[in-house]
C-alpha positions as CSV (number, residue, x, y, z in Angstrom):
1,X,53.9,186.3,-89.0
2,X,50.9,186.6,-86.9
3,X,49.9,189.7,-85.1
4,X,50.1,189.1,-81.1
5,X,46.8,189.7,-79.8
6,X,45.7,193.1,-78.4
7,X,45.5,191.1,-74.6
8,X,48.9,190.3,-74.8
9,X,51.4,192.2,-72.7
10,X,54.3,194.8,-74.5
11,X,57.0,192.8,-76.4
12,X,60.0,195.4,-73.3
13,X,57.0,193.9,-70.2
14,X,57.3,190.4,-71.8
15,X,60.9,190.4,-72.8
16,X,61.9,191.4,-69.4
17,X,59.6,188.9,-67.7
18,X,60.8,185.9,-69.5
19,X,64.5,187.2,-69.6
20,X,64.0,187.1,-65.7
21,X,62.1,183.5,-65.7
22,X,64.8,181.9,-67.8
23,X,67.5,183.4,-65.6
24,X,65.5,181.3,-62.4
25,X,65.0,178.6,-64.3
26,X,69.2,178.7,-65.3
27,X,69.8,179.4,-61.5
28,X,67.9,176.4,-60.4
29,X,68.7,173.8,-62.3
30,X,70.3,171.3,-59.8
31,X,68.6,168.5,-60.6
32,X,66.2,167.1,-63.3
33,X,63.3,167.5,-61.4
34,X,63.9,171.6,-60.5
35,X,64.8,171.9,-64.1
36,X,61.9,170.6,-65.3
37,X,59.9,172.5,-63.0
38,X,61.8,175.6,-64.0
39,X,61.4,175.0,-67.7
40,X,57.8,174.2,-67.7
41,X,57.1,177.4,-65.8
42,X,59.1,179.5,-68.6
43,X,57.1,177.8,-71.3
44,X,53.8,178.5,-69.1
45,X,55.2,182.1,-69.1
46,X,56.5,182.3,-72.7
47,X,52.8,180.8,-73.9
48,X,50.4,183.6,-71.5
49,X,52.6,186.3,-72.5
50,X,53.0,185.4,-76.3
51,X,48.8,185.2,-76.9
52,X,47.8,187.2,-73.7
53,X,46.0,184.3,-71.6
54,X,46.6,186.0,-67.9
55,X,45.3,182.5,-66.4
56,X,48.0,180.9,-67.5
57,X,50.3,183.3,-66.2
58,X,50.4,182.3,-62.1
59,X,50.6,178.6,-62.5
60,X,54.3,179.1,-64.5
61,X,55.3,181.8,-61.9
62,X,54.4,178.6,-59.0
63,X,56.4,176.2,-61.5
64,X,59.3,178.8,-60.9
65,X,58.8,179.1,-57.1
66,X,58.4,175.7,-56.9
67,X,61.9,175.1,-58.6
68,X,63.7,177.6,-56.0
69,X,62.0,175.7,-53.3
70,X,63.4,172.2,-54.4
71,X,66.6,173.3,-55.4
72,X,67.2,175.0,-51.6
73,X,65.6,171.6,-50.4
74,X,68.7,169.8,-52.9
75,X,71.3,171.6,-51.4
76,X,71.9,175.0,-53.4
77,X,73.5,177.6,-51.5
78,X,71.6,180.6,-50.4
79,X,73.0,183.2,-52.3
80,X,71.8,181.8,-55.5
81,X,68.2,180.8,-53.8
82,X,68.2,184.5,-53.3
83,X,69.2,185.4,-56.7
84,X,66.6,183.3,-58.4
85,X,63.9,184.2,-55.8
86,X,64.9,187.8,-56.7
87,X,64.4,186.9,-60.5
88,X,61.4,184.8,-59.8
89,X,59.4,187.8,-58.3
90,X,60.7,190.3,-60.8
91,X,59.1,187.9,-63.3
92,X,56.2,188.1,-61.7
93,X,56.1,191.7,-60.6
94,X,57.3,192.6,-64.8
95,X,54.6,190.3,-66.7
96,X,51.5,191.1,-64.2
97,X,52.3,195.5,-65.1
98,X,52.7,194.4,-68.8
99,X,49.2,193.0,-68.3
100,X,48.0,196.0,-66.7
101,X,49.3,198.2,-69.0
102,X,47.7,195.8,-72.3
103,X,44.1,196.0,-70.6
104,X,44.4,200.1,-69.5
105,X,46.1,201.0,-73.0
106,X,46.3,198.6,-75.8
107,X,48.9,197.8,-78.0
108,X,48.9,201.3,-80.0
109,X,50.6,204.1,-77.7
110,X,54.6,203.8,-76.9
111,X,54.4,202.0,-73.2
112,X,58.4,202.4,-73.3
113,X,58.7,205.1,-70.0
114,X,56.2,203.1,-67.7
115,X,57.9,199.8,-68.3
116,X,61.3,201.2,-67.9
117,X,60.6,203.0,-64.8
118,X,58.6,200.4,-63.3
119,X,61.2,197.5,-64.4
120,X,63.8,199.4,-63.1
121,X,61.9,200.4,-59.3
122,X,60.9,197.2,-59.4
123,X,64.4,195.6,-59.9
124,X,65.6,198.3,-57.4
125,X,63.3,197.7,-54.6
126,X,63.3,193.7,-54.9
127,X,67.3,194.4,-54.7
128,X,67.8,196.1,-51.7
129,X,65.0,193.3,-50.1
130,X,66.9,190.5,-50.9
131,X,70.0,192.3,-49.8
132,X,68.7,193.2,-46.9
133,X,67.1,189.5,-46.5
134,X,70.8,188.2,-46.8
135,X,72.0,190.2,-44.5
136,X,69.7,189.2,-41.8
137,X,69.8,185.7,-42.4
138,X,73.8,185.7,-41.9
139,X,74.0,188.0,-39.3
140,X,71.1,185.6,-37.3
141,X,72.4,182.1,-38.8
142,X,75.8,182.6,-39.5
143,X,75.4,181.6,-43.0
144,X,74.7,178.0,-42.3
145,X,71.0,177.1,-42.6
146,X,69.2,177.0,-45.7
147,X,65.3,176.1,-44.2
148,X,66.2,180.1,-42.3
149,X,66.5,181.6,-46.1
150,X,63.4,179.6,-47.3
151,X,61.4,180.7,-44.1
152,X,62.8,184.5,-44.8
153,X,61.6,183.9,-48.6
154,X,58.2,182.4,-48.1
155,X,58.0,185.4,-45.7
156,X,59.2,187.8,-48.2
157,X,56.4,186.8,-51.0
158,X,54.1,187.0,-48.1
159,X,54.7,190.4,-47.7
160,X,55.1,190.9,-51.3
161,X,51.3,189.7,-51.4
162,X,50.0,191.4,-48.6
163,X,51.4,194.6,-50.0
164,X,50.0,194.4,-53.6
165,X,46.3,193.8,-52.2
């Protein structure tokens, strides 16, 4: 078997990221349209984190949003938009660290502590959001209107965005 380049993220960051991505992809497969989108974005994952090509790494994580956008748009109800947006961003959040941590460290030290803590925060924190997020969006809608939970996740990733730069 080939070694995994030394640019390639830890097999925990990578297993968790793609574990996450195929739980989306799972979640938003409505249609055959969402579920292509949804698989091609787990093989764009599955590909960047396998050989360590980081540039190939966003486009699957838009193939996944994308999916959660078009299955809301086909009808699925927004508990399980939140659950895949939740899994969608944990992905993301998972697979960028686990490139961090290839480029500060290598491939030679255990990296087992600061992916555990940070999959774990990071799972925490996008939680409570997302409960939170659910919350507000019955409480204001009454549970009825599925473009109010795309608005509150396009808002959320904004955040998410504006807070990681």
């Amino acid at each position: 078997m080939p070694r995994r380049p030394d640019s390639a993220p830890p097999l925990r960051s990578s297993g968790g990221a793609l574990a996450a991505a195929i739980g989306a992809a799972v979640i938003t497969a409505v249609s055959v349209p969402a579920l292509a989108m949804g698989a091609l974005g787990v093989l764009s994952l599955a590909g960047a984190l396998t050989f360590g090509v980081e540039s190939a790494y966003a486009p699957g994580i838009a193939l996944l949003a994308g999916s959660v956008v078009l299955a809301g748009v086909l009808g699925l109800k927004p508990p399980f938009l939140l659950a895949a947006a939740f899994l969608v961003l944990l992905a993301w959040d998972v697979g960028k660290h686990g490139f961090g941590i290839a480029r500060e460290v290598g491939r030679e030290p255990s990296t087992f502590r600061i992916e555990a803590v940070h999959g774990l925060s990071s799972a925490l924190v996008y939680a409570a959001g997302a409960t939170l997020g659910y919350g507000i969006y019955a409480g204001v809608t009454g549970g009825r209107s599925v473009v109010a939970l795309l608005a509150l996740l396009v808002g959320s990733v904004a955040l998410l965005f504006a807070l990681r730069t």
